[in-house]
C-alpha positions as CSV (number, residue, x, y, z in Angstrom):
1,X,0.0,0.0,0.0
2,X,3.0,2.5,0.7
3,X,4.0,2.5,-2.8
4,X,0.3,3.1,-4.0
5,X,0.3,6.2,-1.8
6,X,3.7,7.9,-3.3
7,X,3.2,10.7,-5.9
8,X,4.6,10.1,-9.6
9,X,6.2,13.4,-8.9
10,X,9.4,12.4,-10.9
11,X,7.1,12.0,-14.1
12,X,6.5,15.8,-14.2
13,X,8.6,19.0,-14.2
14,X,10.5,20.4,-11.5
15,X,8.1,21.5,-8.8
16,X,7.0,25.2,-8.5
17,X,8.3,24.7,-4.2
18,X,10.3,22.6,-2.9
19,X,9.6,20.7,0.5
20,X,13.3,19.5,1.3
21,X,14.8,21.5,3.9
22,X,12.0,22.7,4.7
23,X,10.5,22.9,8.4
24,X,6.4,22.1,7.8
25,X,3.8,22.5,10.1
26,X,0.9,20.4,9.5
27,X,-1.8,21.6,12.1
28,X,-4.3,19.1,12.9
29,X,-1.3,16.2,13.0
30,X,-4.1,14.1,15.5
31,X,-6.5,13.7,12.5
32,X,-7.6,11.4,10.3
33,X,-6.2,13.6,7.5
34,X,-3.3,15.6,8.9
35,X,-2.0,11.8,10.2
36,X,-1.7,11.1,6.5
37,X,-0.1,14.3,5.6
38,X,2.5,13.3,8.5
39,X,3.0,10.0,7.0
40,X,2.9,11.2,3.3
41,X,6.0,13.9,4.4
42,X,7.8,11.6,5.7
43,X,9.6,11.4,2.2
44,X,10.2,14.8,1.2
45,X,13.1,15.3,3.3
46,X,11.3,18.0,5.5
47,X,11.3,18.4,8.9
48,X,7.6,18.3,9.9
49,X,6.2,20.1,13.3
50,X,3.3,19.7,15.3
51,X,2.1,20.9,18.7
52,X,-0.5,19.2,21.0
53,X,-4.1,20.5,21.7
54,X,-3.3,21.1,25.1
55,X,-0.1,23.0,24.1
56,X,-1.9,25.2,21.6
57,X,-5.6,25.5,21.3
58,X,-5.6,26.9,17.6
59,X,-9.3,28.2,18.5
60,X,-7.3,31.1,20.8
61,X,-5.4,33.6,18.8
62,X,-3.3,34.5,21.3
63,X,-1.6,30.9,22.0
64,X,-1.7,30.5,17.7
65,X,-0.1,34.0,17.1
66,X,2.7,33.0,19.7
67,X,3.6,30.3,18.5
68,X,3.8,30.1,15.2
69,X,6.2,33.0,15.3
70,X,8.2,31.5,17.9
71,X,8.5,28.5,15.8
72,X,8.2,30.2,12.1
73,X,7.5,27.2,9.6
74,X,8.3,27.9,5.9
75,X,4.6,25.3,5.1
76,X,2.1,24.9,6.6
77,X,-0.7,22.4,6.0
78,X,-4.1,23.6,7.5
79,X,-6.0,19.9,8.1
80,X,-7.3,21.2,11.3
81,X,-10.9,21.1,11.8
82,X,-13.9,20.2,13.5
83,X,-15.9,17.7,11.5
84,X,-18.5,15.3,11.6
85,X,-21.1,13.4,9.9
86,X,-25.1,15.3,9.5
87,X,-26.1,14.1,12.4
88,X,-23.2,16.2,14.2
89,X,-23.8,19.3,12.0
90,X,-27.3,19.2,13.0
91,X,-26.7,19.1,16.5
92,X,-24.3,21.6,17.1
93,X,-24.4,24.4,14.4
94,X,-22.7,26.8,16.0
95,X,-20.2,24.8,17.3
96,X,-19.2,23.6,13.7
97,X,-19.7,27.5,12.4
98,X,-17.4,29.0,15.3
99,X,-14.5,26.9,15.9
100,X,-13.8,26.5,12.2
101,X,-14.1,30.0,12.0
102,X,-11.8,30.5,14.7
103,X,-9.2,27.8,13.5
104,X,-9.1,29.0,10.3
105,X,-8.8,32.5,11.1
106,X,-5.7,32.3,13.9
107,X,-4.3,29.9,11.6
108,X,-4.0,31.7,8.2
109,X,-3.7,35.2,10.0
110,X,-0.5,34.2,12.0
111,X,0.9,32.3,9.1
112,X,1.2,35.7,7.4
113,X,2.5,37.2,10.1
114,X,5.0,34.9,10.9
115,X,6.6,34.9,7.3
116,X,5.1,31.0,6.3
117,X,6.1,31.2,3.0
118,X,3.3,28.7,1.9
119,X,0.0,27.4,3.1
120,X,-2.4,25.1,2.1
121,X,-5.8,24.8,3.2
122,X,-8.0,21.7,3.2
123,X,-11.4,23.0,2.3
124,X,-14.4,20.5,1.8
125,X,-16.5,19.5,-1.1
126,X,-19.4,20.3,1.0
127,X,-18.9,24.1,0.0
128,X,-20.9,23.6,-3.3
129,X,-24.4,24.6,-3.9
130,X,-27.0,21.1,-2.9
131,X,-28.2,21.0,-6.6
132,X,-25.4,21.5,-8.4
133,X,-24.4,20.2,-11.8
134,X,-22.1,17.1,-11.8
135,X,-19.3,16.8,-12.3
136,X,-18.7,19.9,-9.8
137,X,-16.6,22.3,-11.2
138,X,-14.5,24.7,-9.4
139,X,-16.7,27.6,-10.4
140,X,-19.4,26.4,-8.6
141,X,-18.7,27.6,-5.5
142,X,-21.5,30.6,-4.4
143,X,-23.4,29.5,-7.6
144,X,-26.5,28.3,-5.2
145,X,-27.9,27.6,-1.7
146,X,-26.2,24.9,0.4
147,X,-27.3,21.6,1.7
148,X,-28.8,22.5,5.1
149,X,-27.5,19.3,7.1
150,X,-24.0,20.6,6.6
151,X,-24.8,24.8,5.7
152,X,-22.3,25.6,9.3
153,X,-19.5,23.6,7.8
154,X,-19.7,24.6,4.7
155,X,-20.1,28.2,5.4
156,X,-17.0,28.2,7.5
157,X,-15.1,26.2,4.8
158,X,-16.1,28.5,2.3
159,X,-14.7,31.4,4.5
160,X,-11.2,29.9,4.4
161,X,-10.7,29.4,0.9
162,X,-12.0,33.3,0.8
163,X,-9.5,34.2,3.2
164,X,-6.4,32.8,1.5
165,X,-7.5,34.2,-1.9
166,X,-7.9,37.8,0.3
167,X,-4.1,37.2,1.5
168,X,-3.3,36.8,-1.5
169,X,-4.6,39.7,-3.3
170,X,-4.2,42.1,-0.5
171,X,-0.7,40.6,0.7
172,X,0.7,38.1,-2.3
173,X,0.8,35.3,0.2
174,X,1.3,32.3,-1.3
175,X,-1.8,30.5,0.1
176,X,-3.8,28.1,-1.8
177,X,-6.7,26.1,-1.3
178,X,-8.6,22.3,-1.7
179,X,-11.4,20.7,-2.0
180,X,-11.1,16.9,-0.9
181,X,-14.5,14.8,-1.4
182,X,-15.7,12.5,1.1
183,X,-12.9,10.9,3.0
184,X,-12.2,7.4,4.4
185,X,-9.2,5.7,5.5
186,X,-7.1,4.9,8.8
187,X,-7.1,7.1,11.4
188,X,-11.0,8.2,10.8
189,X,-14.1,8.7,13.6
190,X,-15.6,6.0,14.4
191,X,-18.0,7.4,16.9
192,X,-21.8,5.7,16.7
193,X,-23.6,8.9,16.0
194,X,-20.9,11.8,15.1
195,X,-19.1,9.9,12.3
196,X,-19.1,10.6,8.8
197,X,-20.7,7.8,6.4
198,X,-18.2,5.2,6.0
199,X,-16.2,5.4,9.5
200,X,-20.4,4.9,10.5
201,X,-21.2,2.5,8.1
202,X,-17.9,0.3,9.1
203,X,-18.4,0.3,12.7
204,X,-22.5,-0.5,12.8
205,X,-21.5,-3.7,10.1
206,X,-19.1,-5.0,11.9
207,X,-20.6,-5.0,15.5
208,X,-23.4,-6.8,13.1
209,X,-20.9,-9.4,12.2
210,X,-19.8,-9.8,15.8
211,X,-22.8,-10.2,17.5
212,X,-24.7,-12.4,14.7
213,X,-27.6,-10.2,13.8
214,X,-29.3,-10.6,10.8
215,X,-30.3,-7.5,9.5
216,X,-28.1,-3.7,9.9
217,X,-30.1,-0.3,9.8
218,X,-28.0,1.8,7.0
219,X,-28.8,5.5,7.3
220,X,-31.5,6.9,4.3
221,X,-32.9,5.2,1.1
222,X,-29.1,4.1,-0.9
223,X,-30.0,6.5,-3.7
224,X,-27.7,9.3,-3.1
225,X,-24.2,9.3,-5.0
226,X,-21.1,10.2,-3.6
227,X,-17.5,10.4,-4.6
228,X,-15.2,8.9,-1.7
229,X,-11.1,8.8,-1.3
230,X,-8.8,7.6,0.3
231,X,-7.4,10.0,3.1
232,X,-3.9,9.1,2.1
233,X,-4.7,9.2,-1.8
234,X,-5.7,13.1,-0.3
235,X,-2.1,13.4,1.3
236,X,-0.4,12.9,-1.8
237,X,-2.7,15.0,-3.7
238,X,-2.0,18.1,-1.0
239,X,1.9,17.5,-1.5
240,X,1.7,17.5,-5.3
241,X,-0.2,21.0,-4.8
242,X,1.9,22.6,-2.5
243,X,4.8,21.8,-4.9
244,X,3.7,22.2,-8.5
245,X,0.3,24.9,-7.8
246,X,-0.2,28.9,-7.2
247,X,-3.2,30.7,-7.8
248,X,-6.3,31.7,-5.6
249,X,-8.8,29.1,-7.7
250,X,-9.5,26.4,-5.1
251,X,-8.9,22.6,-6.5
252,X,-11.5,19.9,-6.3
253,X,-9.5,16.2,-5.3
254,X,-11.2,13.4,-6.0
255,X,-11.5,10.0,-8.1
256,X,-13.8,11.4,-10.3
257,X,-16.2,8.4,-10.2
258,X,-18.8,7.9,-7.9
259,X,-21.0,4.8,-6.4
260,X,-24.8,4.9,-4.8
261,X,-25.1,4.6,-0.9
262,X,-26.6,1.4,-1.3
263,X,-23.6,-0.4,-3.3
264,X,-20.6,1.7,-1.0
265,X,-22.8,0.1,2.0
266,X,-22.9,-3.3,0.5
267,X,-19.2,-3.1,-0.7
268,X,-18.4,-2.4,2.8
269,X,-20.7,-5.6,4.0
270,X,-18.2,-7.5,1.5
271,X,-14.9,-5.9,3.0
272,X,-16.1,-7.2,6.1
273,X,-17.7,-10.1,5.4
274,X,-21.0,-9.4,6.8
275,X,-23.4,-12.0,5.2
276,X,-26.8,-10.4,6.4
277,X,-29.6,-7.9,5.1
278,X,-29.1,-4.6,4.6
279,X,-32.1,-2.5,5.8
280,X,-32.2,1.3,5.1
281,X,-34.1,3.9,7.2
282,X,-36.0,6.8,5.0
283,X,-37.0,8.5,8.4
284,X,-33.1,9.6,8.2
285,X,-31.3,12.5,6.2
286,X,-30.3,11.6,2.3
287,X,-28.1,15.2,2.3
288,X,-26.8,16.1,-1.2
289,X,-28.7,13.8,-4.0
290,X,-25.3,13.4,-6.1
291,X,-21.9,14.9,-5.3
292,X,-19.5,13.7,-8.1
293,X,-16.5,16.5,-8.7
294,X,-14.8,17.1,-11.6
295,X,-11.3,16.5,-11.1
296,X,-9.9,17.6,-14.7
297,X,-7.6,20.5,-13.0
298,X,-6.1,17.9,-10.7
299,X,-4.8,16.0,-14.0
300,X,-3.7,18.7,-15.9
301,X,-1.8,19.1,-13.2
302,X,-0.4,15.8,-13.8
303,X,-2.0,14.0,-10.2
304,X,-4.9,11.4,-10.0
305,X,-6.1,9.1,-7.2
306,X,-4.7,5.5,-7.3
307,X,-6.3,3.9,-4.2
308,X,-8.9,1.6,-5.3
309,X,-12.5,2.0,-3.2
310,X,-12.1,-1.7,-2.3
311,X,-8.7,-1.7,-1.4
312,X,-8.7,1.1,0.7
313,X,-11.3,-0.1,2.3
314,X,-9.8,-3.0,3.3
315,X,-7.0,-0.9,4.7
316,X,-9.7,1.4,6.6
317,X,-11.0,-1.9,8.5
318,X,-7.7,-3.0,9.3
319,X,-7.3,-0.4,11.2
320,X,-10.4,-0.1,12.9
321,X,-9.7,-3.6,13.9
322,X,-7.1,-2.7,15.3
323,X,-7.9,0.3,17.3
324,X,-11.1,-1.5,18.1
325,X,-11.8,-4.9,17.2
């Protein structure tokens, strides 16, 4: 799997920035994403920094301002965020809205001011307008109203990508943006209610499997689409775009295929080898009908995603097993 996650980097032309020497701070190190960009750096010959939550709540200014000067990174890699599936967003919409906000805010601010010399935020696909047309392009963004089970997230993501493109104009900061679609992978949340679909969907087959029941409750009716990739196939991407990208147009990542929720939640029976019914609950949230992005600026740019769903998946409940099995 470690050669499947390690950018053809040496097919294209020398990169725009280079990482080695480098000192990198990826912010968010504990997640499920910013654990892959620590294990993705890992060969670029940078050193990579990371402070604890207790050290540094990046939701307080003050603590962000100070250290990131004391420190001064030349990258940084803004995965940090709070995130969860709709059933989180729904419960706690200001939560989601405000310490987003905050994070993103200290973050990007004291980046600036501390002389980073190149960011990169992890946006969400979630920014786009509910209804609109696939493949997503980049120009989407603002074109239309927002799926309410997510509007606090997205709002706040939204505000990021605005705020590097306003550093850059106003300042020439170097600070550019992505838009990752769903994620899965090691590392992920695998809490019962606050999870997104397939950290959810693995944990509720499995304890299936263990404890011999016949049929599993899956979220919805199946029909919605969605796009889903690899958390370390999104590592590799975010490297490739801090070293060969610069411009304030915010990139969509993604496979550029998609599958219904019924077939990702029977693909997942498979990975685990639950042999039982499937039963889905319409009283739940279907979100977004179809969220499928076009990728085409992420292969001009000479990256694509090479995880295959099934595979990864495999590796995703590998890891649960092991952190909970």
């Amino acid at each position: 799997m470690q050669a499947e996650i390690q950018s053809s980097l040496d097919e294209n032309p020398a990169p725009l920035f280079d990482l080695a020497g480098t000192r990198v701070f990826v912010a968010g190190h504990r997640g499920m994403a910013g654990r892959a960009l620590v294990r993705r750096l890992a060969t670029e010959g940078c050193e990579v920094l990371s402070v604890a939550r207790d050290e540094v709540d990046l939701r307080n200014q003050a603590q962000t301002a100070t250290w990131l000067t004391s420190r001064r990174p030349d990258v940084v890699f803004l995965a940090a965020a709070k995130v969860g599936g709709i059933v989180a967003n729904n419960s706690y919409p200001a939560d989601f809205l405000l310490e987003n906000l905050q994070i993103e805010t200290n973050v990007i601010d004291a980046a600036y001011h501390a002389g980073v010399k190149k960011l990169l935020f992890l946006g969400s696909s979630c920014i786009y307008p509910r209804l609109a047309a696939q493949p997503i392009v980049e120009e989407a963004l603002l074109s239309g109203a927002l799926e309410p089970t997510n509007e606090w997230y997205a709002i706040a993501k939204i505000a990021g990508v605005k705020l590097c493109q306003a550093f850059r104009r106003q300042h020439g900061a170097d600070f550019v943006s992505i838009m990752p679609t769903n994620l899965y992978g090691p590392g992920d949340n695998y809490h019962p209610e606050h999870s997104h679909a397939p950290a959810g969907l693995i944990r509720r087959i499995h304890e299936a499997k263990a404890s011999g029941q016949s049929v599993v409750e899956v979220w919805g009716t199946g029909t919605p689409r969605r796009e889903f990739l690899s958390v370390d196939d999104l590592a590799d991407a975010s490297v490739h775009v801090m070293k060969h990208y610069s411009d304030e147009v915010p990139l969509n990542v993604g496979t550029g295929s998609d599958i219904s929720m019924r077939e990702f939640a029977e693909l997942i029976a498979e990975v685990v080898g639950y042999r039982g019914r499937l039963a889905f609950d319409t009283s739940r949230p279907d979100g977004t009908p179809r969220k499928l992005l076009d990728v085409s600026r992420m292969t001009d740019l000479g990256w694509r995603a090479r995880i295959d769903l099934r595979a990864g998946l495999t590796v995703a409940y590998a890891d649960f097993l092991t952190r909970f099995g």
